[in-house]
C-alpha positions in Angstrom: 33.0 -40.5 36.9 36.0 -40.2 34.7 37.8 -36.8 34.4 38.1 -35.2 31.5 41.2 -33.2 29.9 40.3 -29.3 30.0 39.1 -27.8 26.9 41.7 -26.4 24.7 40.3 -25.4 21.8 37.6 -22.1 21.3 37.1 -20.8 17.9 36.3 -17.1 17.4 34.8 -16.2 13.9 37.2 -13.8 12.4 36.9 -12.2 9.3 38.2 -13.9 6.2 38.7 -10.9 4.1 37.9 -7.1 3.6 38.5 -4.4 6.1 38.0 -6.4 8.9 40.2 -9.3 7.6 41.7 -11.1 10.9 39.3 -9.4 13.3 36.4 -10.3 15.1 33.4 -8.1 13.2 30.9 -8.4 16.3 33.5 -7.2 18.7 35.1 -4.5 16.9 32.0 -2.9 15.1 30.1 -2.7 18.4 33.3 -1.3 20.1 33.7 1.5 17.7 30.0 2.1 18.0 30.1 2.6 21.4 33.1 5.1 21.7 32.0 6.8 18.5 29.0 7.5 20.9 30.6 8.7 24.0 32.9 10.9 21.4 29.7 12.6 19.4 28.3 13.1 22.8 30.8 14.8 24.3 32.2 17.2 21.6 28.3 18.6 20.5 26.5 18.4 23.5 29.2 18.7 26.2 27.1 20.8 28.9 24.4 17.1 28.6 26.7 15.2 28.4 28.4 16.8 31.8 25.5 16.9 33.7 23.9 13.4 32.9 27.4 11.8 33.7 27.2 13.7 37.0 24.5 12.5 37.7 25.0 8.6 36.4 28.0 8.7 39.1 26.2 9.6 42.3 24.0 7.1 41.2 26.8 4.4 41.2 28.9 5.8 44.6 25.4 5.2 46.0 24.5 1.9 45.2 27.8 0.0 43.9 30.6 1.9 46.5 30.5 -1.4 48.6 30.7 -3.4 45.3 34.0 -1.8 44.4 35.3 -1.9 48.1 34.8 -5.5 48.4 35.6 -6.8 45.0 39.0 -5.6 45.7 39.7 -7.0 48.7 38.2 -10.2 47.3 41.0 -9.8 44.1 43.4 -9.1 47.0 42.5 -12.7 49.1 42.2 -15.1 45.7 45.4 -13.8 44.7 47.6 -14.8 48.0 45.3 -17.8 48.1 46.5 -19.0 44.9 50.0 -18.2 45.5 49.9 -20.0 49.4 47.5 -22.8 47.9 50.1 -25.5 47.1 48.4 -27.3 44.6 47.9 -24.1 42.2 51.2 -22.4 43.9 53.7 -24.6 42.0 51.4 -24.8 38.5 54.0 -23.3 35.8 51.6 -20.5 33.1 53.5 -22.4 30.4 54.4 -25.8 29.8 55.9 -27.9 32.6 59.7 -27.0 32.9 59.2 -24.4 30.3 61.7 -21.3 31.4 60.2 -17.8 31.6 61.7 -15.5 28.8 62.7 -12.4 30.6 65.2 -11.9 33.5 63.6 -11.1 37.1 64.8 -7.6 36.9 63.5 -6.8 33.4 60.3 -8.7 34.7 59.7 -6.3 36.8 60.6 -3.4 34.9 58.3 -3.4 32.5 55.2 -4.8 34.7 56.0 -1.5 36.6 56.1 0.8 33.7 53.0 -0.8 32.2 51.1 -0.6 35.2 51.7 3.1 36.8 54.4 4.4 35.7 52.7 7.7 34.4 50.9 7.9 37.5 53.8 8.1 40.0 54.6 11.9 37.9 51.3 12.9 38.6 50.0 11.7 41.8 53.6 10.9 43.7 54.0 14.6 45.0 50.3 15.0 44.3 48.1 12.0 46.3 50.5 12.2 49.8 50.1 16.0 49.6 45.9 15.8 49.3 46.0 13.7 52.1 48.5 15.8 54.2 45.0 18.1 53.9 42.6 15.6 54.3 41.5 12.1 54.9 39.0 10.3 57.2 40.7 10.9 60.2 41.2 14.9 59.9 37.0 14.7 59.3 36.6 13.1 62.0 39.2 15.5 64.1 41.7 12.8 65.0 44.3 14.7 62.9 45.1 18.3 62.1 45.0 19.2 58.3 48.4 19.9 57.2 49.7 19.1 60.8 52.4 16.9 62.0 50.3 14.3 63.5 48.6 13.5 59.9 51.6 12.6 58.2 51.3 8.7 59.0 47.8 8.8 57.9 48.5 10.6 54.6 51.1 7.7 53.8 48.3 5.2 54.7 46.0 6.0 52.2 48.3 6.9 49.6 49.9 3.2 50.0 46.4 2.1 50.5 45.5 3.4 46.6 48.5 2.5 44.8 49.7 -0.5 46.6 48.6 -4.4 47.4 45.0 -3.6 45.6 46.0 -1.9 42.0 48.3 -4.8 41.6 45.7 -7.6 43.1 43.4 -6.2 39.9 46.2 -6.5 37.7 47.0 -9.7 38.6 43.9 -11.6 38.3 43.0 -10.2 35.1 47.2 -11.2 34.0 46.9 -15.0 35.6 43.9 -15.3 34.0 44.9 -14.6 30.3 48.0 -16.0 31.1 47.4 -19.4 32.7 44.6 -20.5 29.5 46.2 -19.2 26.8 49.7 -20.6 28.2 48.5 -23.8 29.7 45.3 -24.5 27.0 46.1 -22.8 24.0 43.2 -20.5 23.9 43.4 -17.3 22.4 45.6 -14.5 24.4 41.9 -12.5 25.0 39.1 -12.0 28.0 36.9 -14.5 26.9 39.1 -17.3 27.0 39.9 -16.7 31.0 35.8 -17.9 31.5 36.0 -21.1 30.2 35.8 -23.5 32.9 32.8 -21.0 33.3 30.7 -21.2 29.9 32.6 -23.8 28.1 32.3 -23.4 24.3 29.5 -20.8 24.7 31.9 -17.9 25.0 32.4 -18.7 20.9 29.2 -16.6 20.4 27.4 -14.0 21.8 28.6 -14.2 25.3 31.9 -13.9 24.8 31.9 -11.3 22.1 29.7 -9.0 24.9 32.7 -10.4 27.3 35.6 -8.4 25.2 33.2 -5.6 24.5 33.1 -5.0 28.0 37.2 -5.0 28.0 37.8 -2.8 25.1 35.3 0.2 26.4 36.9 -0.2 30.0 40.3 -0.1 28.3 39.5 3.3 26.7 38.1 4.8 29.2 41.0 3.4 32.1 43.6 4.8 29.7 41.7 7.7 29.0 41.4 8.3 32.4 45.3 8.2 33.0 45.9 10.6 30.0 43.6 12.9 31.1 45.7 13.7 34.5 48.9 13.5 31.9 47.4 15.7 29.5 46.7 18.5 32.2 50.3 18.0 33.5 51.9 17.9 29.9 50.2 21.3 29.9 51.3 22.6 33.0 55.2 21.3 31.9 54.8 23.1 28.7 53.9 26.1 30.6 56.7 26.0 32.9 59.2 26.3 30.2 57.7 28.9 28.9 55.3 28.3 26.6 51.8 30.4 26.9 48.3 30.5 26.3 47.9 26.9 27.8 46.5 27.4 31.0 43.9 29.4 32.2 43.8 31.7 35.5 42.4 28.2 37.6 45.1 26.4 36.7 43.6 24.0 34.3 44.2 23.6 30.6 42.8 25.4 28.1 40.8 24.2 24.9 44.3 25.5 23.0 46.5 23.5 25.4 44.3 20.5 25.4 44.4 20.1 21.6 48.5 21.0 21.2 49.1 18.2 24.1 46.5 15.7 22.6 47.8 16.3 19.1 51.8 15.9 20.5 51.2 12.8 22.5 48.5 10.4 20.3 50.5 11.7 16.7 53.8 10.4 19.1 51.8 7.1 20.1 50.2 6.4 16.9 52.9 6.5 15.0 54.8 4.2 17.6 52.1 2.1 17.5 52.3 1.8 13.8 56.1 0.5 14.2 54.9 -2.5 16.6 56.0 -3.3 19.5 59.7 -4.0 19.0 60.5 -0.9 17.8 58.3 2.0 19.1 57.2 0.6 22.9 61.1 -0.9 23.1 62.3 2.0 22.8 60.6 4.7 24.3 60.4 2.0 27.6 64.5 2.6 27.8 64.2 6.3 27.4 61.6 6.3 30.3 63.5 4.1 32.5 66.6 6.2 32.7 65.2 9.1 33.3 62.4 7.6 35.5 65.6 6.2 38.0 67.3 9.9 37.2 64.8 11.6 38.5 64.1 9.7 41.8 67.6 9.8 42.3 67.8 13.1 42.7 64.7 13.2 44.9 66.3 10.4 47.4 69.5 12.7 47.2 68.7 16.0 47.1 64.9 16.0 48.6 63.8 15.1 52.4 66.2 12.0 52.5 65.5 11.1 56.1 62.1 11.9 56.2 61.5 10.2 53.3 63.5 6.6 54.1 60.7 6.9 57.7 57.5 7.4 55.5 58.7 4.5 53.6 59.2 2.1 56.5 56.6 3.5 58.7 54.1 4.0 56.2 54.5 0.4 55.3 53.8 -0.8 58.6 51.0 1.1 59.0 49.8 0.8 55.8 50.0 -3.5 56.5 48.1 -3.3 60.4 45.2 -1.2 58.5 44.8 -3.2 55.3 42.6 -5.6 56.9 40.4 -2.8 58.3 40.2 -0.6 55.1 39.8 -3.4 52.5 36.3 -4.0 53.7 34.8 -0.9 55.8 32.4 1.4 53.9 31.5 4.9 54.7 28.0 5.3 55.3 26.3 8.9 54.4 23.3 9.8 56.7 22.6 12.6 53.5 22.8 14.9 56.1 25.2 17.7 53.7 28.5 18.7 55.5 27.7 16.0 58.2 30.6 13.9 59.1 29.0 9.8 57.5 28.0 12.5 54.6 31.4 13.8 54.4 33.2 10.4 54.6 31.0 8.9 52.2 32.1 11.7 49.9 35.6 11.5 50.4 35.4 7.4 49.3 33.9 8.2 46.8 36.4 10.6 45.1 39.5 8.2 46.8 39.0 4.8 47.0 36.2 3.7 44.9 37.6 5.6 42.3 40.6 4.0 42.3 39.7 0.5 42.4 37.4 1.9 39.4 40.2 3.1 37.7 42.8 0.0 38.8 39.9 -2.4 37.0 39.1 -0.6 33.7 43.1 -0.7 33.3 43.2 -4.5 34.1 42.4 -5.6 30.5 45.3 -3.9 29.2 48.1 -4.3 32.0 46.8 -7.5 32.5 47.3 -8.9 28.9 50.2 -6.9 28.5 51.5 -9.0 32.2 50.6 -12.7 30.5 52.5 -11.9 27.2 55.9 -11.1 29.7 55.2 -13.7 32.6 55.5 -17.1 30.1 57.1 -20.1 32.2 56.6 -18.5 35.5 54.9 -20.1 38.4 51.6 -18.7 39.9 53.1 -18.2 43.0 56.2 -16.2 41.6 53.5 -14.5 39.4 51.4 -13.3 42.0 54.1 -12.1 44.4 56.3 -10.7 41.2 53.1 -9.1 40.3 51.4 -7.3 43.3 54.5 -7.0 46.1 57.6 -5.6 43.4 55.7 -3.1 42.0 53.9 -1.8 45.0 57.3 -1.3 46.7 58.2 0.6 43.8 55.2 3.0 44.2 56.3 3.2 47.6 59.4 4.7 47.2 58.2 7.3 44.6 55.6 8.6 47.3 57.8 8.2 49.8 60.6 10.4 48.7 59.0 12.5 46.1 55.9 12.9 48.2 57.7 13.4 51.7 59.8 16.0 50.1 56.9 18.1 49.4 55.4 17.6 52.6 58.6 18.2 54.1 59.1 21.5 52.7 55.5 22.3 53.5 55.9 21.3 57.5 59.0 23.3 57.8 57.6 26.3 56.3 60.1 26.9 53.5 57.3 25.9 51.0 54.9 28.6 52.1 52.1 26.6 50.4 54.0 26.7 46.9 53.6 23.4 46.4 50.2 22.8 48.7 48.4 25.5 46.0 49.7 24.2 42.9 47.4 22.3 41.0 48.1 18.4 41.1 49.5 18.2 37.7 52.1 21.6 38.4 52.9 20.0 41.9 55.6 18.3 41.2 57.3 21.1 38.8 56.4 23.8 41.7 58.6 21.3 44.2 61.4 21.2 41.7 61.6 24.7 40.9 61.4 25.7 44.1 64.5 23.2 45.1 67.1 24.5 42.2 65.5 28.3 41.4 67.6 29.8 44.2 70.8 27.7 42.6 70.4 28.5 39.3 67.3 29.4 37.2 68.6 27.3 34.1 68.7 23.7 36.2 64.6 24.6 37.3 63.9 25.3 33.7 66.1 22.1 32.5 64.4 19.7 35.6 61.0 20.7 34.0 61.9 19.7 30.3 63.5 16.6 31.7 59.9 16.0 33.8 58.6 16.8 30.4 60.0 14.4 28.3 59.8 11.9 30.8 55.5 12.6 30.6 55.3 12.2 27.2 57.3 9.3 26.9 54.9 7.6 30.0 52.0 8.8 27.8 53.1 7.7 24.3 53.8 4.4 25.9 50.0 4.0 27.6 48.8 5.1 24.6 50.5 2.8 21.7 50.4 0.0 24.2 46.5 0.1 24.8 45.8 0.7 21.2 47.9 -2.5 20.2 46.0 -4.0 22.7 42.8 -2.9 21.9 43.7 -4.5 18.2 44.5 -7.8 19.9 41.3 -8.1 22.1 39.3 -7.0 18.6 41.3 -10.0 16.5 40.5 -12.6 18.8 43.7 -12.4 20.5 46.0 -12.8 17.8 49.1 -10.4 18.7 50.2 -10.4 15.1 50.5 -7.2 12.6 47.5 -5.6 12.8 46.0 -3.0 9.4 47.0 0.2 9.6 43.6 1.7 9.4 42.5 0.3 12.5 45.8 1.4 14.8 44.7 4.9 13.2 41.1 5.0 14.1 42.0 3.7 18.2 44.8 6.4 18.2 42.1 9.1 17.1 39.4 7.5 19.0 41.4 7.9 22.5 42.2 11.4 21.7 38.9 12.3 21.2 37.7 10.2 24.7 39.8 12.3 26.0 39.4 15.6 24.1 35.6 15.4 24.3 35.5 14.4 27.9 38.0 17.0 29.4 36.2 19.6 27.6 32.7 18.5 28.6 33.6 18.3 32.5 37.5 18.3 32.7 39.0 15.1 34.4 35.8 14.7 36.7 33.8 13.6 33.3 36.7 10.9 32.5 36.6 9.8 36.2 32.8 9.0 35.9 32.8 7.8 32.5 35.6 5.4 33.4 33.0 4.8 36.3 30.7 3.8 34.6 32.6 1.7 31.9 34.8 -0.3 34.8 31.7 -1.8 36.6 30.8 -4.4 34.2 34.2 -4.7 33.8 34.4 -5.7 37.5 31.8 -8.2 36.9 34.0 -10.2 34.3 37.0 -10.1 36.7 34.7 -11.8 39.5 34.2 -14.2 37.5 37.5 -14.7 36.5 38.5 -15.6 39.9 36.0 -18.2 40.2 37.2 -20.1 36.8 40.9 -19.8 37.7 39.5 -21.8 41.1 37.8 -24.2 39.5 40.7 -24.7 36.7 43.1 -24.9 39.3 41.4 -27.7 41.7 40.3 -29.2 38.9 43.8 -29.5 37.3 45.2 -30.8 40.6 42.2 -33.7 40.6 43.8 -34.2 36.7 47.3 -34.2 38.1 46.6 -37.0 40.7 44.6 -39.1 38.3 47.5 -38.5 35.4 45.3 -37.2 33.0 47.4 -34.2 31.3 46.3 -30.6 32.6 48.3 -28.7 30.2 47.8 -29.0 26.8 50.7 -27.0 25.2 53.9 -27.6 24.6 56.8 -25.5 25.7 57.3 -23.2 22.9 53.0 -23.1 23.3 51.7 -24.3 20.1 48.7 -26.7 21.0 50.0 -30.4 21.5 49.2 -33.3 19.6 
């Protein structure tokens, strides 16, 4: 039996004119319909809406927990297999001896900033500091809460979360896009990554169902990570001294949910509407300086030494438990406030929903990690892709983390920092560092951390709503109408909006749930057809029959 050349060629109906003029109609209609519906939900019937989401995610930690375990550590094992694998190792996401367009260093930049770089404000001080409390072990009584002898295991799990798994999602969903739309000439969108899969089917229904799945679980990832940022903005905003924002909890109010939702989507949309050269460009460089400012001055001025040995250590560790945590699920007896009960719980609110929330923010770090990784191998994909940026996160938890738990063990704190809500931890640390020096650098640190959010958040935002755009026209990255830019800038306010107001950051957590496993579905798939594609392009390699099918400046060949 001969072998065939792959297909290269997968027409999506687009609209010819009218409103929807260069988009698909099935995808973005039924998209719109379905947020428009979470939206309406939440905002009139917010105490329903609270409860039956409740309810919808004990539901899914009970039947789909091992789903999300294991799918992980499956995106974690194709991933080094394709990069190890010789045959797919070498296989350039571009034409053969095409170059890739960005340096190494800006490579891993932006892949970095795309993929957590709002998080690490958030959850570096935050995440090693909840764990400092309590993980599996101090449930079990291995480890004292808030005790020396839990420090190791705090850095375990926080590496565990933001490490070799987050990126493995990313990764697969980014080789995917990447290597057919760079080595076929299919459209830059989810569908196209099946193909070796469903062949000329995903033209149709199937594949128009197939983006549907990636635009909701793109809202409702990114609506996820503005949630958390909307709660910090607040308590930032609050911290230099504007009130009426927070209430006596903690959390944000109505008032302070609105201001920061109005600040930060107004900031994104109107970025958005300048494309990508101009708005996303520039606020990228603002973030990176003072990103590498404020670290600095963690590494410096924090818990140096105890930071540079939760680094190394917690590495180590972190690598001789992988194995062991990538596949073990808790199992609950549902005895309540038994310890299977009380582990089950915990994964549920740790692990499972990260890899939830890592996989409903693949579509949009993931295209956004084909458009920059052109003329790269897979195997200096991959590695670039998952080992860089975890390293990164790393440090952040390392230093800014250890400092807190530093401060904490040594009793200079005095639970400051422990108390704080997660989005004020990392302004209580600060202030309580430079307040005895001089009240003015606390107040400046927290408008720096401030500005530093909202540029993080703007640039989430506009990217996943340019995003959203390409998915919706078929994967053509070009200008997209106005009109549209407007209604995904307003629709993710109101995700947002509705949900924190229905249930806080616990209602965007299930929705985003919910919306990330079918989501997870696709991306199984996808590392089945990148496989296939890949042993089948090596049988097409050895028999000289040409695998890729663009040439190098990617315009379909002849």
């Amino acid at each position: 039996m001969s072998i065939q050349p792959p297909l290269s060629d997968l027409p999506i109906k687009t609209a010819d004119s009218g409103f929807y003029r260069g988009f698909s109609v099935n995808v973005a209609v039924v998209s719109k319909i379905i947020i428009s519906v979470l939206v309406v939900w939440c905002i009139v019937w917010p105490t329903q809406a609270g409860t039956v989401l409740g309810n919808w995610n004990s539901v899914i930690l009970d039947l789909f927990a091992a789903w999300y375990i294991w799918v992980v550590a499956a995106f974690i094992i194709v991933c080094l297999g394709l990069a190890l694998w010789p045959t797919s190792g070498r296989m350039k996401l571009g034409a053969d001896g095409e170059k890739p367009e960005f340096s190494n260093f800006s490579w891993f930049s932006m892949m970095f900033g795309a993929g957590i770089g709002v998080g690490m404000l958030t959850w570096a001080v935050a995440e090693p500091v909840a764990h400092f409390k309590n993980n599996p072990s101090v449930i079990q009584g291995l480890t004292t809460a808030q005790g020396a002898d839990n420090v190791r295991e705090a850095y375990i799990w926080s590496f565990l979360h933001w490490g070799l798994g987050a990126w493995a999602c990313y990764a697969i969903a980014g080789l995917a896009l990447a290597f057919f739309s760079y080595r076929r000439g299919l459209p830059l969108t989810i569908r196209s990554s099946l193909t070796p899969l469903f062949g000329k089917a995903l033209s149709g229904p199937l594949g128009h169902l197939i983006d549907i799945v990636a635009v909701v679980a793109t809202i409702l990832g990114v609506a996820q990570t503005l949630g958390f940022g909307v709660e910090q903005f607040v308590a930032g905003l609050t911290r230099i001294g504007i009130g009426g924002l927070m209430n006596a909890d903690g959390g944000a109010t109505t008032l302070g949910i609105v201001v920061a939702l109005l600040v930060i989507m107004g900031a994104s949309t109107a970025s958005a509407l300048s494309g990508v050269g101009k708005g996303i460009k520039w606020l990228s460089n603002i973030n990176m300086v003072l990103s590498i400012f404020l670290l600095s001055f963690l590494i410096i001025f924090g818990a140096t030494w105890f930071g540079a040995t939760a680094f190394f250590v917690g590495i180590w560790d972190y690598l001789i438990a992988l194995p062991w945590l990538s596949f073990n699920v808790y199992q609950s007896d549902g005895v309540e406030g038994s310890v299977p009960f009380l582990l089950a719980q915990w994964q549920g609110w740790w692990p499972v929903f990260y890899w939830a929330w890592w996989i409903a923010f693949a579509p949009f770090v993931g295209l956004f990690l084909a458009r920059i990784s052109r003329g790269r191998s897979i195997r200096e994909f991959v590695l670039g892709a998952m080992i860089v940026p975890s390293l990164m996160c790393f440090v952040w938890f390392a230093w800014a983390g250890g400092t807190a738990i530093d401060l904490e063990l040594n009793g200079s704190a005095g639970g400051l920092i422990l108390d704080a809500p997660n989005g004020d931890k990392i302004f209580a640390m600060t202030e309580f560092m430079l307040a005895p020096i001089a009240e003015a650098l606390a107040w400046a640190m927290a408008v720096l951390i401030v500005v530093l959010l909202m540029t993080f958040l703007v640039t989430s935002a506009d990217s996943a709503v340019l995003i959203v755009n390409t998915i919706n026209a078929a994967g053509d990255e070009g200008p997209k109408a106005r009109p549209h830019i407007l209604f995904w800038g307003a629709a993710l306010a109101l995700v947002v909006g509705g949900l924190l107001i229905s249930g806080g950051t616990g209602a965007i957590q299930t929705a985003m749930v919910i919306g990330a496993l079918p989501f997870s579905v696709v991306m199984a798939l996808m590392c089945i057809s990148l496989i296939k594609a890949c042993f089948n392009d090596g049988r097409r390699e050895r028999a000289g029959v040409d695998a890729v099918t663009v040439d190098p400046v990617g315009t379909p060949a002849e």
